[in-house]
C-alpha positions as CSV (number, residue, x, y, z in Angstrom):
1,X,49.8,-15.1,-0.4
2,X,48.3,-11.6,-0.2
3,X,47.0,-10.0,-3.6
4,X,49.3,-8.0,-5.4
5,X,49.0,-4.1,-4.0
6,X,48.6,-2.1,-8.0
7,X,50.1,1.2,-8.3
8,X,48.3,4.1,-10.7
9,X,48.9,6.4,-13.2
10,X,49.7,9.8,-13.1
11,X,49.7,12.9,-15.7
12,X,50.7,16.4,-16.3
13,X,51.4,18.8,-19.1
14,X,49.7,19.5,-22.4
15,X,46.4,17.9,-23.1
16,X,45.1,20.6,-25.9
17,X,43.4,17.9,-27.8
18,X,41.4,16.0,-24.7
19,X,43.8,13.8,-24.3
20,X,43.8,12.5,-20.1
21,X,45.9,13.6,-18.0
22,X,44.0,13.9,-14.5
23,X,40.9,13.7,-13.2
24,X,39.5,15.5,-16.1
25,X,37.5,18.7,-14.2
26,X,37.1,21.5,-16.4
27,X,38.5,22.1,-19.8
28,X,41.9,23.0,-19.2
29,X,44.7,22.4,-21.6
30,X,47.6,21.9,-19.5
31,X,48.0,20.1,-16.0
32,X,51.2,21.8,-14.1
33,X,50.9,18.8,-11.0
34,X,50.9,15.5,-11.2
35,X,47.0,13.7,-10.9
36,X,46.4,10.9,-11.2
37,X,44.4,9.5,-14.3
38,X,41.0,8.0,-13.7
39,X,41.3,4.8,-15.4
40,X,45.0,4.6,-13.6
41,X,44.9,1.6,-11.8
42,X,43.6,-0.4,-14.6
43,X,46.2,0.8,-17.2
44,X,50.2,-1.2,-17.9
45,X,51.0,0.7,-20.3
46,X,51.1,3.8,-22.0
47,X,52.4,5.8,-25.3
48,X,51.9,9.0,-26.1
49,X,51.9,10.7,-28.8
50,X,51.3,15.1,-29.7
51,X,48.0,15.0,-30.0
52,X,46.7,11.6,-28.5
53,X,47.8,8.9,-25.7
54,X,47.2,5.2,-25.8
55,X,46.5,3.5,-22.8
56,X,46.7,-0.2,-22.4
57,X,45.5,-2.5,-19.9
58,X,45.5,-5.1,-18.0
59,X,42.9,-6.8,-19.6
60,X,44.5,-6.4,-23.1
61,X,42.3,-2.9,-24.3
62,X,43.7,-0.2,-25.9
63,X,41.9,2.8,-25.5
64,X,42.9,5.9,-27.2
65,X,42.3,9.4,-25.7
66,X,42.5,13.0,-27.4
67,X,42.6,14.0,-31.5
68,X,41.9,10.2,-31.7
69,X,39.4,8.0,-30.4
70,X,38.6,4.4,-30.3
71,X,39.6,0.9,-28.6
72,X,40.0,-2.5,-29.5
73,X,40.7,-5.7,-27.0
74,X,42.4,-9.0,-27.4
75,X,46.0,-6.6,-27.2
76,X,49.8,-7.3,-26.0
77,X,51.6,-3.8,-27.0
78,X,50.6,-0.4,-29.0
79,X,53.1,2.4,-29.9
80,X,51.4,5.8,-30.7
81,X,52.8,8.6,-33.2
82,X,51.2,11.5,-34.7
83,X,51.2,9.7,-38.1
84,X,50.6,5.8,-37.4
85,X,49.2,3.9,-34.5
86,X,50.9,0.2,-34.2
87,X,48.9,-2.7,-32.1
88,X,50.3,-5.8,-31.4
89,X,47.6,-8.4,-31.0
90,X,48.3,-11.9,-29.4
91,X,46.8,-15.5,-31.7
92,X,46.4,-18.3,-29.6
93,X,49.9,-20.6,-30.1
94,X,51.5,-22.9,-28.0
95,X,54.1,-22.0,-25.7
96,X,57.6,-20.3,-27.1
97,X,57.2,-18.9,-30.6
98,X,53.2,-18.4,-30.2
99,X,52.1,-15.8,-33.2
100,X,50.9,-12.1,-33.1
101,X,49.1,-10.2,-35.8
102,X,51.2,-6.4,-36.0
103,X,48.7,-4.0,-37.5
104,X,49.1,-0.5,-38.3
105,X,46.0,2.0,-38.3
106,X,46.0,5.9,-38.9
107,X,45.0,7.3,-35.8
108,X,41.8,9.3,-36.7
109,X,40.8,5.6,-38.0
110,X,39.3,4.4,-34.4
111,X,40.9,1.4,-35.5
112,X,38.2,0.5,-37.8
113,X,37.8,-1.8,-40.4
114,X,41.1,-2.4,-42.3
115,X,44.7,-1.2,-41.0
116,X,47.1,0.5,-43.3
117,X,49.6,-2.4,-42.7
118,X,49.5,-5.6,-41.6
119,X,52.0,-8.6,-40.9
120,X,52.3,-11.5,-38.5
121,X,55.0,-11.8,-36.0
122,X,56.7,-14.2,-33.7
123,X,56.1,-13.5,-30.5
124,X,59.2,-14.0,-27.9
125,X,58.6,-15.4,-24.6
126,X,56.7,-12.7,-21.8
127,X,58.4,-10.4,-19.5
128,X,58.0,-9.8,-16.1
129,X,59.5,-6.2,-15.3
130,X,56.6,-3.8,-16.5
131,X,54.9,-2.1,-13.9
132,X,52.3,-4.3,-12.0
133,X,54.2,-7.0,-12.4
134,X,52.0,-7.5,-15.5
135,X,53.7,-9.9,-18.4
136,X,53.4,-7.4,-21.2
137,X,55.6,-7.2,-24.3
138,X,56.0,-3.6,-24.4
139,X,59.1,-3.2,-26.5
140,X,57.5,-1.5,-29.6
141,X,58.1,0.3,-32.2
142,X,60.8,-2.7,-31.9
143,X,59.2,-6.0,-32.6
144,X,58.9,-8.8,-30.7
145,X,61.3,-10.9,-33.0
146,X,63.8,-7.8,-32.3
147,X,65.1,-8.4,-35.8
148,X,63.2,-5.1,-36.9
149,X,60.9,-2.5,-35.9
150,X,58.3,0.1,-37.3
151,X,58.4,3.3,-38.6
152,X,56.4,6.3,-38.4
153,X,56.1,6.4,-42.2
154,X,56.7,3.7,-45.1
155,X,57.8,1.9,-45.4
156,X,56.5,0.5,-42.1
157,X,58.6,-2.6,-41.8
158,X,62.3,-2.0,-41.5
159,X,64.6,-5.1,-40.9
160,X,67.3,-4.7,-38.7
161,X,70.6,-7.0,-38.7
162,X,70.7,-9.6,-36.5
163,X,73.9,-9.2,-35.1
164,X,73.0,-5.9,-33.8
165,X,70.6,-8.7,-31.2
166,X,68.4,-5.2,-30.1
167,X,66.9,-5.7,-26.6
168,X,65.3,-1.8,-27.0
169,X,64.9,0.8,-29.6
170,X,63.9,4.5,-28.9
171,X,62.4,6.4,-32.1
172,X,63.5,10.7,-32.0
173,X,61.9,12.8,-34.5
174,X,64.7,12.4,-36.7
175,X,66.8,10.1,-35.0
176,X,66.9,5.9,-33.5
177,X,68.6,4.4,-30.9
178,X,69.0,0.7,-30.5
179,X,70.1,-0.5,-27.2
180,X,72.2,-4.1,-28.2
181,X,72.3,-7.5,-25.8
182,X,75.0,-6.6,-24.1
183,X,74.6,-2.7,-23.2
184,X,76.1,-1.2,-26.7
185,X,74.0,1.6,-27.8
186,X,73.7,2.1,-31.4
187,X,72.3,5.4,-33.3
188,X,71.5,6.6,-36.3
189,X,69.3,9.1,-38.4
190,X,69.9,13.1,-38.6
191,X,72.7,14.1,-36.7
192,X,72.2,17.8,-37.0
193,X,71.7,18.9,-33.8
194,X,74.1,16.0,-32.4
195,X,71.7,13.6,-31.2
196,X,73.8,10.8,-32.8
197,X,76.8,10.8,-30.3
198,X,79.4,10.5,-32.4
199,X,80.5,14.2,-32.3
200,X,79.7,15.5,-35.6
201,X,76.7,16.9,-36.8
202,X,76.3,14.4,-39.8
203,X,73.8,12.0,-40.6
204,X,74.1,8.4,-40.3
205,X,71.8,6.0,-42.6
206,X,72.8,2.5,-41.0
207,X,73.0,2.0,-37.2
208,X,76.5,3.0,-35.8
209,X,77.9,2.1,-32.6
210,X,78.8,4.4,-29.7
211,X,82.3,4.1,-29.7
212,X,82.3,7.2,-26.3
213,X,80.3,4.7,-24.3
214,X,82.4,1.1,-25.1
215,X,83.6,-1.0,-22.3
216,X,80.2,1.0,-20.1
217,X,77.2,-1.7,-20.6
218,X,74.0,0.5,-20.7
219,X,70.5,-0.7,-19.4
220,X,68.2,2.3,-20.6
221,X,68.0,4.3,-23.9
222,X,65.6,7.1,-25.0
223,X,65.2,9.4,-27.4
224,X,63.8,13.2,-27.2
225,X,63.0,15.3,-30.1
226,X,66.6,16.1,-30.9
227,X,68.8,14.7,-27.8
228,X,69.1,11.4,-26.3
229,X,70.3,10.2,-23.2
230,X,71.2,6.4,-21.4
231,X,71.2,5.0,-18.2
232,X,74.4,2.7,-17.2
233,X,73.7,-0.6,-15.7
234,X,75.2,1.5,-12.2
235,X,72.8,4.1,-12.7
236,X,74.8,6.6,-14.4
237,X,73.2,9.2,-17.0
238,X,74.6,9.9,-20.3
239,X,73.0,12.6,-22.6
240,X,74.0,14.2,-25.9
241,X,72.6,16.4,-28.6
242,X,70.6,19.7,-28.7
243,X,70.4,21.8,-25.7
244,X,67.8,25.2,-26.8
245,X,65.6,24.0,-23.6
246,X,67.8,23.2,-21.5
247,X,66.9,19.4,-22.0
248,X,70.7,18.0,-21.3
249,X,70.7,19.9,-18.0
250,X,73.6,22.3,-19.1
251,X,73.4,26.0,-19.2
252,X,71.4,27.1,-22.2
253,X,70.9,30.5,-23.7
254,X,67.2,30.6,-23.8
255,X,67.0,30.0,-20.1
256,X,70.2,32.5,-19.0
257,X,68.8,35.2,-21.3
258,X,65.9,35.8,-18.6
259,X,66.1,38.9,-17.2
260,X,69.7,39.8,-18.5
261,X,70.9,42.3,-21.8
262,X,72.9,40.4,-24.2
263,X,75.2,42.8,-25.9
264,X,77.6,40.3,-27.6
265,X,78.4,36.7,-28.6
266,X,81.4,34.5,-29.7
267,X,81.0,30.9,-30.8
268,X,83.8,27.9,-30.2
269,X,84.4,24.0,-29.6
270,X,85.7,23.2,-26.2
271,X,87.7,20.3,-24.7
272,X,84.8,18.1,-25.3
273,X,83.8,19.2,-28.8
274,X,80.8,20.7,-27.3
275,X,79.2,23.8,-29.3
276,X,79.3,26.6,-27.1
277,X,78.8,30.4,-27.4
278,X,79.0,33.0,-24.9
279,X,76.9,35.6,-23.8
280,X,78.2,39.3,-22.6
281,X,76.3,40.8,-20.2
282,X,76.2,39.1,-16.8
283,X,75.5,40.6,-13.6
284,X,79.7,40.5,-13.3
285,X,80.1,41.8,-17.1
286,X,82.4,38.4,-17.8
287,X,81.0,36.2,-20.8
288,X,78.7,33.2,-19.7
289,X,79.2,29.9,-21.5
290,X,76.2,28.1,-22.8
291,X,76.0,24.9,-24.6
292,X,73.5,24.6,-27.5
293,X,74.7,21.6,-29.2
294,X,76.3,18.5,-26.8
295,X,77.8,16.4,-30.0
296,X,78.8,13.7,-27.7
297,X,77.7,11.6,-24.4
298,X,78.1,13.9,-21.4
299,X,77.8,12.4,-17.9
300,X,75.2,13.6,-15.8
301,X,75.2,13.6,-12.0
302,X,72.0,13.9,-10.3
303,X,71.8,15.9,-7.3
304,X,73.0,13.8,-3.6
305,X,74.7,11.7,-6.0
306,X,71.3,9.8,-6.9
307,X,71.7,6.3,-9.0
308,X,68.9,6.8,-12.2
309,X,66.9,3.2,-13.2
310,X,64.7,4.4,-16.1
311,X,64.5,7.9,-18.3
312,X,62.1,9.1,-20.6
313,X,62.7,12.0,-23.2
314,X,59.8,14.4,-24.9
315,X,60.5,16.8,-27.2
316,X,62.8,18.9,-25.7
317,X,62.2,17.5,-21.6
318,X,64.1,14.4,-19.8
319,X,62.4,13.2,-17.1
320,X,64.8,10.2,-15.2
321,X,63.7,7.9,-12.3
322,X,65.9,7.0,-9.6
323,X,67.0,3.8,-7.6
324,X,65.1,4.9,-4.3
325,X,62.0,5.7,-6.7
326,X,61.9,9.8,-7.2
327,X,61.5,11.3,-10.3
328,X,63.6,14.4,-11.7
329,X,63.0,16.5,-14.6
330,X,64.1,19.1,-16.6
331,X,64.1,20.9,-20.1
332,X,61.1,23.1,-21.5
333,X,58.1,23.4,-19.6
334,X,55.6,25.8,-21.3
335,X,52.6,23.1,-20.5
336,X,53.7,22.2,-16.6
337,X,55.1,18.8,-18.4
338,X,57.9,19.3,-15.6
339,X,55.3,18.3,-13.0
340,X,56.6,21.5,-11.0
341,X,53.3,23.2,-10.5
342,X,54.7,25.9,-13.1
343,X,55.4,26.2,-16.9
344,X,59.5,27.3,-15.3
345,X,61.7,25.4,-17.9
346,X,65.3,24.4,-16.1
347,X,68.7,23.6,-17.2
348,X,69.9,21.3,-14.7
349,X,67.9,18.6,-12.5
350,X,64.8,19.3,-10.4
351,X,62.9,16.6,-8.4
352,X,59.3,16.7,-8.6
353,X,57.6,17.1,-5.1
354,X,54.6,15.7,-5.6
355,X,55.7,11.7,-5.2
356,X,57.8,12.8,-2.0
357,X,54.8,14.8,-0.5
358,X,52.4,12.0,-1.3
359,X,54.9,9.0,-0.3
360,X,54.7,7.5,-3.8
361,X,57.3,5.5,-4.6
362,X,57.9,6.0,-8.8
363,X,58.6,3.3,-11.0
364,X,58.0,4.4,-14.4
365,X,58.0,7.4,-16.5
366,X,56.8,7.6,-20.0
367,X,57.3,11.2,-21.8
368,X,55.4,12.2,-24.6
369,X,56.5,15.2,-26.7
370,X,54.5,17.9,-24.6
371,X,53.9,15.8,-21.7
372,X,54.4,13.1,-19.1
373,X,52.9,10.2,-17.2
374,X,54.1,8.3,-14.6
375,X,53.6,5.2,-12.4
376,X,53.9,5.1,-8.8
377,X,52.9,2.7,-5.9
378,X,52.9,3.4,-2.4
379,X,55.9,3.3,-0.9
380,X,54.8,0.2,1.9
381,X,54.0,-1.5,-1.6
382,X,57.1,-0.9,-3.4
């Protein structure tokens, strides 16, 4: 049988602390168009965080690129945030049930000498869906046992019930979202800008159902900075929760304000218990509706009716991968994180070129708050 054809990695938006995101020419601090990352074909996985990105291979290395620096082999999974960097390293065990050491390391640390935090984990059985084909964990911040995961700050540990039988859990910056065994979604954390779903703007402390998306088994979760959006095991989107960038794909005020006066405002719930004001002052002189606050899942349709498989939230972008393996983005883009060879930030869905004009067929997006990588093969290898 013919070797396995690898993809590579791809990068674009804000890299004002070194971190890689191309080729590396020059000393830019923003990439606007996707490039590809030098050490692409060798890296699984990746996590990104403000200020650095950790990339893992195939050979079990996590390297760390930007405000931090360092690597360390002999590695199954890392998570990076701006406060904590988590590696899972594989023991030697037999079969089913074989042990990992979880470690914890401040990121300026170069993961030397001791960690912050240290425990040792089950480890469940390998997976065979990450990209490459590669058998890789990759399910942090939620641990391997999925009976708890970690958090940015102490404590580090947090159990989780075991009813609840997690498969995923996405970490916002105020908010979780826990994606159950059978396609529930669970969320909780600040609600104040309605990234909870259950249309208020309340906080939640324990993990609460979705009770808008019941009976509609979901097969993707991810959390942005203050929204969150799922993908349906039919490859629908559903996203909720702040909209100031345009990041749910509805019409925002920041964006319509562009170019027009604004001379008045008015502020209301409609049908949907959505938050929205109006603007007076269109080309027509009627009020314009924006949405700054989506309180509860909205469903999304993606333009020619395209089926999504994956999604990926930064801070206030949403980047979504579809069945036939484009990629489409939207929300702030400031640093080019869009990948549309501007810093334009959109309210509604745009396709990035790049993958189309190259014949790349996308298979993974992984957003970090100010930018985005992706993994693509060619399409005659997909």
């Amino acid at each position: 049988m013919a070797a396995e054809q690898h993809g590579a990695w791809f990068g674009f938006g804000f890299c004002g602390f070194g971190q890689e995101l191309g080729s590396g020419r020059g000393h830019r601090h923003q990439v606007h168009s996707p490039e590809p990352l030098r050490a692409g074909v060798d890296i699984c996985h990746v996590s990104a965080s403000w200020s650095y990105t950790s990339f893992l291979t195939r050979g079990g290395r996590v390297e760390l690129s930007g405000s931090a620096s360092g690597a360390a082999g002999g590695c199954r999974d890392a998570w990076a945030s701006e406060g904590l960097l988590v590696v899972l390293s594989a023991q030697p065990g037999p079969g089913q049930g074989s042990g990992a050491v979880l470690q914890a390391w401040a990121p300026d640390s170069a993961m030397r000498g001791e960690p912050l935090w240290a425990k040792n984990v089950l480890m469940q059985p390998e997976r065979e869906d990450e990209p490459g084909g590669e058998a890789l964990a990759g399910t942090l911040p939620l641990l391997p046992c999925a009976h708890a995961y970690v958090g940015p700050r102490p404590p580090f540990y947090r159990p989780l019930a075991p009813e609840l039988r997690a498969r995923r859990l996405e970490l916002g910056t105020e908010h979780a979202l826990l994606l159950g065994a059978e396609g529930q979604v669970f969320s909780w954390g600040g609600g104040r800008h309605g990234q909870l779903g259950h249309g208020t703007l309340v906080s939640e402390r324990e993990p609460r159902l979705l009770e808008a998306l019941q009976g509609l088994p979901m097969a993707e979760v991810a959390a942005g900075g203050w929204h969150s959006v799922c993908v349906s095991e039919t490859g629908d989107i559903y996203i909720w929760g702040w909209n100031e960038s345009g990041q749910l794909a509805l019409p925002t005020r920041t964006l319509a304000e562009d170019g027009k006066i604004v001379t008045g405002e008015a502020t209301g719930l409609n049908e949907s218990g959505s938050e929205v004001k109006r603007t007076v002052g269109n080309e027509d002189g009627a009020p314009a509706p924006f949405i700054a606050v989506q309180p509860f899942p909205a469903l999304l349709d993606l333009p020619l009716g395209s089926d999504a498989v994956k999604a990926s939230c930064g801070s206030r972008h949403t980047a979504v991968v579809t069945r036939t393996g484009e990629l489409y983005t939207w929300g702030w883009g400031k640093y080019g994180q869009l990948g549309h060879k501007d810093t334009t930030s959109l309210d509604q869905p745009c396709r990035v070129e790049y993958f189309v004009d190259k014949q790349l067929h996308v298979k993974a997006v992984t957003c970090g708050p100010w930018n985005t990588y992706v993994y693509a093969v060619e399409k005659g290898n997909s």
